[in-house]
C-alpha positions as a LaTeX table, in Angstrom:
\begin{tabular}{lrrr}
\hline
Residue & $x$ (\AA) & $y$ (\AA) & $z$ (\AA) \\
\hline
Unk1 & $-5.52$ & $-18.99$ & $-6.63$ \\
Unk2 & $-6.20$ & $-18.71$ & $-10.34$ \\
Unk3 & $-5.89$ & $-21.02$ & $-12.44$ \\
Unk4 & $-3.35$ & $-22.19$ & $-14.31$ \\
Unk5 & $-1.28$ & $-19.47$ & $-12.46$ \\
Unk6 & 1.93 & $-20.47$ & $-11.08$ \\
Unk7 & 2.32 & $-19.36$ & $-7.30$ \\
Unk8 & 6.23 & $-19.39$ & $-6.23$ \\
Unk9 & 7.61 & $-18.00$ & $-3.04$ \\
Unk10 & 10.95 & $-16.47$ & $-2.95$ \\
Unk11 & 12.47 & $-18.91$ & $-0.45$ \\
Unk12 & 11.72 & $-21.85$ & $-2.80$ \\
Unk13 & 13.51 & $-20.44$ & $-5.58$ \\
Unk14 & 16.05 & $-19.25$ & $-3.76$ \\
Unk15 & 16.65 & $-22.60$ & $-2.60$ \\
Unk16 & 16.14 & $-24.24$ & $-6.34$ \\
Unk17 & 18.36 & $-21.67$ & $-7.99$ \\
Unk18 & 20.80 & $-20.46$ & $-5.33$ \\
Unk19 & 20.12 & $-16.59$ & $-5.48$ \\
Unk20 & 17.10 & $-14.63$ & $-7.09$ \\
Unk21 & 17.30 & $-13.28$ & $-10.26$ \\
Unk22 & 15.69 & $-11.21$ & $-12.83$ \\
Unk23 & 16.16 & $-12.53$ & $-16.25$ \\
Unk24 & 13.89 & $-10.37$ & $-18.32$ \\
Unk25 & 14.77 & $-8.45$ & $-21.57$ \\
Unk26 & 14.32 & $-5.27$ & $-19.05$ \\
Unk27 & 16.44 & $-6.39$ & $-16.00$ \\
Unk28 & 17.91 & $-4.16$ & $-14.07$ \\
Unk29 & 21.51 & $-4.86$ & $-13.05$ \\
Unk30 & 22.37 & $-8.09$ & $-10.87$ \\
Unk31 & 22.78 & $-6.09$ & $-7.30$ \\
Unk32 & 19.02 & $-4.18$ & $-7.94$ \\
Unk33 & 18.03 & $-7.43$ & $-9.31$ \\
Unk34 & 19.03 & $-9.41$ & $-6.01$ \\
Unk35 & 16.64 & $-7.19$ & $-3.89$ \\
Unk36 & 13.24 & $-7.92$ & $-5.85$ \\
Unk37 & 10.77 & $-9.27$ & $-3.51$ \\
Unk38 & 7.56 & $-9.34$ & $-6.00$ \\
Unk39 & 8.45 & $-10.81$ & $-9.70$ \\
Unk40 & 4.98 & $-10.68$ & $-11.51$ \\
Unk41 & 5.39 & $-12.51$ & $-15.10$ \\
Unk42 & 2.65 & $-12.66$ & $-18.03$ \\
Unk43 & $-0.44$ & $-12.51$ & $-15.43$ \\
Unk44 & $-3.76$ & $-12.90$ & $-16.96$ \\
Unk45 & $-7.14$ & $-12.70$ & $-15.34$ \\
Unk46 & $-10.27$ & $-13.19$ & $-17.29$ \\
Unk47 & $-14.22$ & $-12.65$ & $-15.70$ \\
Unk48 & $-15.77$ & $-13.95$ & $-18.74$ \\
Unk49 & $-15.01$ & $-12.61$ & $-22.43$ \\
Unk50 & $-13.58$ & $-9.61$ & $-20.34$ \\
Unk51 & $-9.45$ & $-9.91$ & $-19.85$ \\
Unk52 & $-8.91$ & $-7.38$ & $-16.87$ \\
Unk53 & $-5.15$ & $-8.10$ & $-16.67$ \\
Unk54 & $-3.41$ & $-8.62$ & $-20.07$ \\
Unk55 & $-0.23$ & $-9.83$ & $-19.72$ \\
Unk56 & 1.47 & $-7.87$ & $-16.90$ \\
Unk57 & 4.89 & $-8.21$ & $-15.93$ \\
Unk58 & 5.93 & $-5.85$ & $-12.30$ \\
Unk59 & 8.80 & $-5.95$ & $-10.06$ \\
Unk60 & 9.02 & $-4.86$ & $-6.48$ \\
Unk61 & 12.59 & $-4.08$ & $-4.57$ \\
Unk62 & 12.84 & $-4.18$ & $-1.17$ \\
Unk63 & 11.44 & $-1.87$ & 0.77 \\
Unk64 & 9.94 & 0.18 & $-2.38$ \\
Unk65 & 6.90 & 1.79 & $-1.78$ \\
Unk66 & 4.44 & 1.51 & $-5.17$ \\
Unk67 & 1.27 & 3.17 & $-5.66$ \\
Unk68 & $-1.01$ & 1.42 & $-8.10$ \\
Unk69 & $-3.81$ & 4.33 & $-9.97$ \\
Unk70 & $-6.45$ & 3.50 & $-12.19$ \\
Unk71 & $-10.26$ & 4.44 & $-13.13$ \\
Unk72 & $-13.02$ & 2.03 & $-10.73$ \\
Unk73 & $-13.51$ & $-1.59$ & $-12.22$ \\
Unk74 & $-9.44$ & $-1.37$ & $-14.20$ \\
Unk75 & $-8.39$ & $-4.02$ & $-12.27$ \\
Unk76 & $-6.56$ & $-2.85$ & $-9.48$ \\
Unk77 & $-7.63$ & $-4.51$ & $-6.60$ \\
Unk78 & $-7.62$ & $-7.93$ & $-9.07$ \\
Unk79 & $-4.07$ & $-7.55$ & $-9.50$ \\
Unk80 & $-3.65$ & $-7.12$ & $-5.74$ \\
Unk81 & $-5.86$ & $-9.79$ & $-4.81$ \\
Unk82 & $-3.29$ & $-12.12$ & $-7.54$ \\
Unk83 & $-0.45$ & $-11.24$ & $-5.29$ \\
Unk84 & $-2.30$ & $-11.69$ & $-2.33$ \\
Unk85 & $-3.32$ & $-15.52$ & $-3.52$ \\
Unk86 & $-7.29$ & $-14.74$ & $-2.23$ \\
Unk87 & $-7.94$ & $-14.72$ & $-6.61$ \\
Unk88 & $-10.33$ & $-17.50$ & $-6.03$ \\
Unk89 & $-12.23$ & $-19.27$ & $-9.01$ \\
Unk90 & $-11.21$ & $-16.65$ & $-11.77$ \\
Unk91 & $-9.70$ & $-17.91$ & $-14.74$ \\
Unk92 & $-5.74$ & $-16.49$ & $-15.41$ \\
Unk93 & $-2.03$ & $-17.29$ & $-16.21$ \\
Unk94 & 1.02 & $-16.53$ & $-15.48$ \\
Unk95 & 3.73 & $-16.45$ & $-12.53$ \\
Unk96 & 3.89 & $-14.32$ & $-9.23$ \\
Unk97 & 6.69 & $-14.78$ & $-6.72$ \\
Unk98 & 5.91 & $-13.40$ & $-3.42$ \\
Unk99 & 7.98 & $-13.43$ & $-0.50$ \\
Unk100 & 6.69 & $-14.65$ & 3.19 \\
Unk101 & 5.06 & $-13.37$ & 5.08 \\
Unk102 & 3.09 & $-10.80$ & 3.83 \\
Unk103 & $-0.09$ & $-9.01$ & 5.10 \\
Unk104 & $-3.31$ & $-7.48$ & 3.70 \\
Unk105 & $-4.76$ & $-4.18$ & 4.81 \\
Unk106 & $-8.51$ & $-3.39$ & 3.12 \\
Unk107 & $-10.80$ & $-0.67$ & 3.10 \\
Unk108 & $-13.08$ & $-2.23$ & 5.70 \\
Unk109 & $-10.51$ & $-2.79$ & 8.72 \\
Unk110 & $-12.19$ & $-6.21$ & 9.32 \\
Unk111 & $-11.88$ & $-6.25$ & 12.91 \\
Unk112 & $-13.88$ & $-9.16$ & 15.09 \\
Unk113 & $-16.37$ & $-7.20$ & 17.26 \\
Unk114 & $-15.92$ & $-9.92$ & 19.73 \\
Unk115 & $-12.51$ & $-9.51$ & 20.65 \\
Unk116 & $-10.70$ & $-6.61$ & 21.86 \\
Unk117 & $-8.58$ & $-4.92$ & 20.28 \\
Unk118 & $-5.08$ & $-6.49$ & 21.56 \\
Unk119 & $-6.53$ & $-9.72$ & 20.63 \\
Unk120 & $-7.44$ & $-8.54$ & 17.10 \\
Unk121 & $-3.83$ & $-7.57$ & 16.19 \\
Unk122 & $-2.73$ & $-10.85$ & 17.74 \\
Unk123 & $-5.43$ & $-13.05$ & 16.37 \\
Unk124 & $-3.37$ & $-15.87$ & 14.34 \\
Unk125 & 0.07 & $-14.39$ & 15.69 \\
Unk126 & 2.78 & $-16.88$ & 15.65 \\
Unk127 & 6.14 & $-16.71$ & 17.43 \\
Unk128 & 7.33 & $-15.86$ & 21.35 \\
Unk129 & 5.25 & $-13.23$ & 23.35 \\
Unk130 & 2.69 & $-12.33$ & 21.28 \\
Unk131 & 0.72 & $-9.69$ & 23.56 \\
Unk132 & 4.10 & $-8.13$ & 23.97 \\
Unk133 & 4.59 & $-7.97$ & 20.29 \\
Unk134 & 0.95 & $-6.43$ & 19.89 \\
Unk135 & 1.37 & $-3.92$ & 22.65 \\
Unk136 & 4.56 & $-2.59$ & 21.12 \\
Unk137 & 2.78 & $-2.40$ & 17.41 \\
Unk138 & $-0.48$ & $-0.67$ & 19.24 \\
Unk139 & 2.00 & 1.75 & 20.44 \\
Unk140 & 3.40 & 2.61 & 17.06 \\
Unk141 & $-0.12$ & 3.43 & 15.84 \\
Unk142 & $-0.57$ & 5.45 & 18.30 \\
Unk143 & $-3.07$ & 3.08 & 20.21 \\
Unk144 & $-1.77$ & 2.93 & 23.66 \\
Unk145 & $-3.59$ & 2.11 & 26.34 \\
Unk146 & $-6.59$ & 0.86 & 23.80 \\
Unk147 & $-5.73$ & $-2.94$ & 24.13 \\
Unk148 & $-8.59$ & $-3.84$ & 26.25 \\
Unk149 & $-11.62$ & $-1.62$ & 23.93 \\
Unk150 & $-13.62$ & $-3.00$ & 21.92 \\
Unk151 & $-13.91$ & $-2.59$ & 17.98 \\
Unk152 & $-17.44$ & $-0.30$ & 18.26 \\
Unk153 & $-15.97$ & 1.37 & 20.49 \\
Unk154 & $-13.46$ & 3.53 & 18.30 \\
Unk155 & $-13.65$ & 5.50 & 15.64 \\
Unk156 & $-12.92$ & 4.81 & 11.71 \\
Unk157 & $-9.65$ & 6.24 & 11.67 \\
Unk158 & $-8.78$ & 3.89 & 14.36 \\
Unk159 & $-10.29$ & 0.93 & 13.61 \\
Unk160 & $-7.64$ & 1.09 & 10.71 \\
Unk161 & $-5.12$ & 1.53 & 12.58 \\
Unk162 & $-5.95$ & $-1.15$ & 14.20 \\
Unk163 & $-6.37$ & $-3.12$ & 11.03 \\
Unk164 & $-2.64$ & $-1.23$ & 10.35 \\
Unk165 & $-0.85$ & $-2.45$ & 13.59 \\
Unk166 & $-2.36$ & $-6.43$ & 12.71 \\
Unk167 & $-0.37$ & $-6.02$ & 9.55 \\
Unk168 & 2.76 & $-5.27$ & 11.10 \\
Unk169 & 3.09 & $-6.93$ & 13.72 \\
Unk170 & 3.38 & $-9.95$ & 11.77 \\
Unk171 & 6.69 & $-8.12$ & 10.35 \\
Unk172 & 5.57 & $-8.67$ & 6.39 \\
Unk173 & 8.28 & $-8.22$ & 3.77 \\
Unk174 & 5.02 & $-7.54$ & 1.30 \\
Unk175 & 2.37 & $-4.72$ & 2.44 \\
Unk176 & $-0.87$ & $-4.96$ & 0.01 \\
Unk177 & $-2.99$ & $-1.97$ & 1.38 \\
Unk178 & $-6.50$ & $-1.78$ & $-0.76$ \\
Unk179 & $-7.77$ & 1.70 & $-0.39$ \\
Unk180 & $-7.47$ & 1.47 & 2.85 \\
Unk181 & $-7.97$ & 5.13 & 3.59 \\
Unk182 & $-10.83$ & 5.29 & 1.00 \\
Unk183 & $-13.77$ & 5.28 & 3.91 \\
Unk184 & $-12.48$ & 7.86 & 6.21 \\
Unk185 & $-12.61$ & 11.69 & 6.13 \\
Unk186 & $-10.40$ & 14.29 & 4.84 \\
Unk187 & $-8.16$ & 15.21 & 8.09 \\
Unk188 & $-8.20$ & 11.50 & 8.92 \\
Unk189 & $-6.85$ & 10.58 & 6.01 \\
Unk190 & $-4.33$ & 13.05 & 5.84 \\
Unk191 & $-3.18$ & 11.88 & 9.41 \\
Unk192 & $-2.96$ & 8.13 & 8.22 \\
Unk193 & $-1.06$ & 9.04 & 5.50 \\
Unk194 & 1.83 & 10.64 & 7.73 \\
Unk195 & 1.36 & 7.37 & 9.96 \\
Unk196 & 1.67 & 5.16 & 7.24 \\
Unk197 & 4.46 & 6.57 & 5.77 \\
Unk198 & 6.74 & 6.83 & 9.04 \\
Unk199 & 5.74 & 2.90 & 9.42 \\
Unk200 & 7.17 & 1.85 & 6.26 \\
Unk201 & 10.45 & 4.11 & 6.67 \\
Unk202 & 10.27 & 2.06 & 10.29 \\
Unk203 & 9.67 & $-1.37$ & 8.76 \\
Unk204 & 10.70 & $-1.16$ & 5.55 \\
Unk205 & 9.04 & $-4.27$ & 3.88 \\
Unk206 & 7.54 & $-3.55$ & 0.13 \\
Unk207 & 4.23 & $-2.09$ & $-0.38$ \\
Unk208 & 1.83 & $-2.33$ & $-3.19$ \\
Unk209 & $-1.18$ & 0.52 & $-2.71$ \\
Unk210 & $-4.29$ & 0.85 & $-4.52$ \\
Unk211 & $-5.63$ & 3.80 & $-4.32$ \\
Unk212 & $-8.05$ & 5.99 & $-7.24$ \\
Unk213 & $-6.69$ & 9.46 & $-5.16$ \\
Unk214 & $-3.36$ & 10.74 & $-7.14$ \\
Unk215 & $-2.32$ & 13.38 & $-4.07$ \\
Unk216 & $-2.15$ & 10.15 & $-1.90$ \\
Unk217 & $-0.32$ & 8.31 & $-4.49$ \\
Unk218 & 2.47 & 11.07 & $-4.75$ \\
Unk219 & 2.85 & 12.06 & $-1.24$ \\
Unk220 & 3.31 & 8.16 & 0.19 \\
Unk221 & 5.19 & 6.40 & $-2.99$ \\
Unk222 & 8.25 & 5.62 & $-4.62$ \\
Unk223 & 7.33 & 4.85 & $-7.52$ \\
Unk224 & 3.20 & 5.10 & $-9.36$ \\
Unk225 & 1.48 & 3.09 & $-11.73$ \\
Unk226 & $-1.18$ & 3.37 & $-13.82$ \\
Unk227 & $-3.32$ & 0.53 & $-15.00$ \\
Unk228 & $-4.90$ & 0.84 & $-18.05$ \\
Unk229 & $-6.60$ & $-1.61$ & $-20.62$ \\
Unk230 & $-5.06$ & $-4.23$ & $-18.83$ \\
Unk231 & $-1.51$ & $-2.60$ & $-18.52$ \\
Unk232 & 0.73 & $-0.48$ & $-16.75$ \\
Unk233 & $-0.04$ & 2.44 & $-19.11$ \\
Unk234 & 2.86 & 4.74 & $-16.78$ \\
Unk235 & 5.15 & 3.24 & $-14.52$ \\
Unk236 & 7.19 & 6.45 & $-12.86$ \\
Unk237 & 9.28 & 7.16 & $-10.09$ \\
Unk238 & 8.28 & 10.05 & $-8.18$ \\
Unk239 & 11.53 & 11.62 & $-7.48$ \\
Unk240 & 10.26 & 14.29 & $-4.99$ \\
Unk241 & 13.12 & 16.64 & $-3.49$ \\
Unk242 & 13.13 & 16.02 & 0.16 \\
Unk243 & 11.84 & 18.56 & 2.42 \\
Unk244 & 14.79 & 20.57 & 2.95 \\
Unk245 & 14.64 & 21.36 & $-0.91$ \\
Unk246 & 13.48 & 25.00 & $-1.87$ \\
Unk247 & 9.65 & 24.93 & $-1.40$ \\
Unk248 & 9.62 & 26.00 & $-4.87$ \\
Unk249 & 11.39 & 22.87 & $-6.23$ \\
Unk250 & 9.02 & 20.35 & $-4.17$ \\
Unk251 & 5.60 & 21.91 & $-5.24$ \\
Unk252 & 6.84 & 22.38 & $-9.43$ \\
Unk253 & 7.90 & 18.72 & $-8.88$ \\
Unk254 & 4.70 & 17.64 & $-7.52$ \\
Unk255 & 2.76 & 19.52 & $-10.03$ \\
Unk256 & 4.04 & 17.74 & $-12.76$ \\
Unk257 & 4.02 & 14.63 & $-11.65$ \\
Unk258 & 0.40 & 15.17 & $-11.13$ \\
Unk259 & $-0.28$ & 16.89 & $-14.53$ \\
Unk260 & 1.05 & 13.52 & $-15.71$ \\
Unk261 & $-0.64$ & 11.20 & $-14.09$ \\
Unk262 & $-4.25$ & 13.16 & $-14.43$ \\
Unk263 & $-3.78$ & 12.90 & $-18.35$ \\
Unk264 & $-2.73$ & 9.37 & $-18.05$ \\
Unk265 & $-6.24$ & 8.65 & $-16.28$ \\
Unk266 & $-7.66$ & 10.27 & $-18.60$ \\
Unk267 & $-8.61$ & 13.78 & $-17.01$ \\
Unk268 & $-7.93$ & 17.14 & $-17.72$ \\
Unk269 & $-5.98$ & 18.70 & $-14.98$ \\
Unk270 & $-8.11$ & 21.86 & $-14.97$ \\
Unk271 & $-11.16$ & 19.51 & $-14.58$ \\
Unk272 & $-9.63$ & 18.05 & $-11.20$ \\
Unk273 & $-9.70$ & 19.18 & $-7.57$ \\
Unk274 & $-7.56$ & 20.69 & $-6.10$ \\
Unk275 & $-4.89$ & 18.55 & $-3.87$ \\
Unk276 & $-6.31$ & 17.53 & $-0.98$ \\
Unk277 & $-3.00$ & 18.22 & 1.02 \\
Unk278 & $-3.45$ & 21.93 & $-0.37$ \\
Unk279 & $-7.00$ & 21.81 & 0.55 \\
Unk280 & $-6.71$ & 20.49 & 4.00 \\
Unk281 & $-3.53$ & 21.96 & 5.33 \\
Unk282 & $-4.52$ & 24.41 & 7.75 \\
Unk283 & $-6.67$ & 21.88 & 9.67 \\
Unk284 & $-4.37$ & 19.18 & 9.73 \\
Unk285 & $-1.97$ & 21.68 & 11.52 \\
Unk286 & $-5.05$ & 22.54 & 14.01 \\
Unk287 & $-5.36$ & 18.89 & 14.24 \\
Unk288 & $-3.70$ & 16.52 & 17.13 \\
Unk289 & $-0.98$ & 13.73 & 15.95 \\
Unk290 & $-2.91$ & 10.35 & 16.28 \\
Unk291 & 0.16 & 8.99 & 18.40 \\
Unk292 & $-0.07$ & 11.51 & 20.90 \\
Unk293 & $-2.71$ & 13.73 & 22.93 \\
Unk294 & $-1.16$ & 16.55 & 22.23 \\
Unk295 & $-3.77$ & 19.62 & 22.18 \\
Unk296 & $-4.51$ & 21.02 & 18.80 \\
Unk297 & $-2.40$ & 24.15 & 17.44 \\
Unk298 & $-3.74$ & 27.05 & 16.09 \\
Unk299 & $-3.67$ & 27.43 & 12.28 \\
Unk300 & $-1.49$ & 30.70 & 10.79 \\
\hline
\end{tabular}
């Protein structure tokens, strides 16, 4: 952990105060307040002369799903790694309260090449009937029946599933995903996002995502940030209609929120691609779901 940061976890205050609460100029009312998980207050990090955080202050609710944007080397994955506690040896301030447990999902899925992949998701489980507990969370991801292969022996987009089902199996109240789609391809990614997404309506604990793709960031979250200069330059909720709303409605919602977020990183949106969901539609319908072997359906 930093240094001179101060590390608290929800239960302890809880016990030391009686209840959680947010006692900020900003707080939101005492019920909303109640369900923050992540309080971040005044965090600093420093590499060097070079402050990378500048005095942030972030809550998480329960079960919000946050997207965190910002251009390579802003200081996303620092401010993930602070909530994580894995900040080793950097020089900061300022308090985080975290609630237990919590898991980490990176880029790299991490897996042990010398264990299989049951014993990967397991590895470190506490608690009754661990393989049972894996198996189940395999299933989820749509890994069934891969419990005995071994890590080289699957493909990117499953190794992170893999790396996915580890996370939750360990039921976290805090998700920190880094990029974790970042390495795979197009349809891949498209497919984790759907999986992702149905997880976290399934487990519900908060999430934190980095991520430097803004189509990713609107489709999966609640709510976006951007970091800039050491701040949360936007902080928005996405709001998007649900899918029973006029087609219409969804997209001219979607296409501002982009608009907004492109200028707030800085880029005109004529000058960007188009969305990758756009893009990549017709052969993620051709595509089969990653949970199930169903055979691929013709694109319109």
């Amino acid at each position: 952990m930093a240094q001179d940061t101060e590390r608290l976890n929800w239960a302890a205050v809880a016990a030391a105060n009686g209840h959680a609460r947010e006692t900020s100029a900003n707080s939101a009312p005492e019920a909303a307040a109640a369900d923050v998980v992540v309080r971040v207050r005044q965090l600093v990090r420093r590499f060097g002369a070079r402050t990378i955080l500048d005095h942030v202050d972030l809550d998480i609710r329960r079960g919000e799903f946050v997207a965190l944007l910002g251009h390579s080397g802003c200081g996303k994955s620092t401010f993930l790694r602070s909530l994580a506690g894995l900040d080793y040896d950097v020089v900061g301030t300022g308090s985080i309260a975290t609630p237990q447990p919590m898991a980490v999902v990176f880029q790299d899925a991490r897996l042990l090449p010398w264990k299989s992949v049951l014993d990967n998701v397991i590895y470190g489980l506490r608690g009754p009937a661990p393989q049972l507990r894996g198996r189940e969370t395999l299933r989820e991801v749509g890994l069934e029946g891969r419990e005995s292969a071994w890590p080289s022996d699957l493909s990117g987009g499953e190794q992170q599933r893999v790396a996915l089902a580890r996370a939750l199996v360990r039921s976290p109240q805090l998700l920190l995903a880094d990029e974790p789609f970042g390495a795979l391809d197009a349809l891949t990614r498209l497919r984790m996002h759907s999986l992702l997404g149905l997880l976290c309506q399934r487990h519900r604990p908060a999430v934190l995502l980095v991520t430097h793709d803004v189509d990713e960031a609107i489709h999966l979250a609640d709510r976006i940030l951007v970091l800039n200069h050491g701040r949360f330059s936007i902080d928005v909720p996405t709001l998007l209609p649900g899918r029973d709303a006029a087609t219409t409605v969804r997209l001219a919602r979607i296409a501002s929120l982009r608009q907004q977020l492109l200028q707030g990183l800085g880029v005109r949106p004529d000058d960007a691609p188009p969305p990758e969901h756009t893009r990549a539609e017709k052969q993620a319908i051709a595509a089969p779901s990653p949970a199930t072997n169903e055979a691929p359906r013709k694109a319109a």
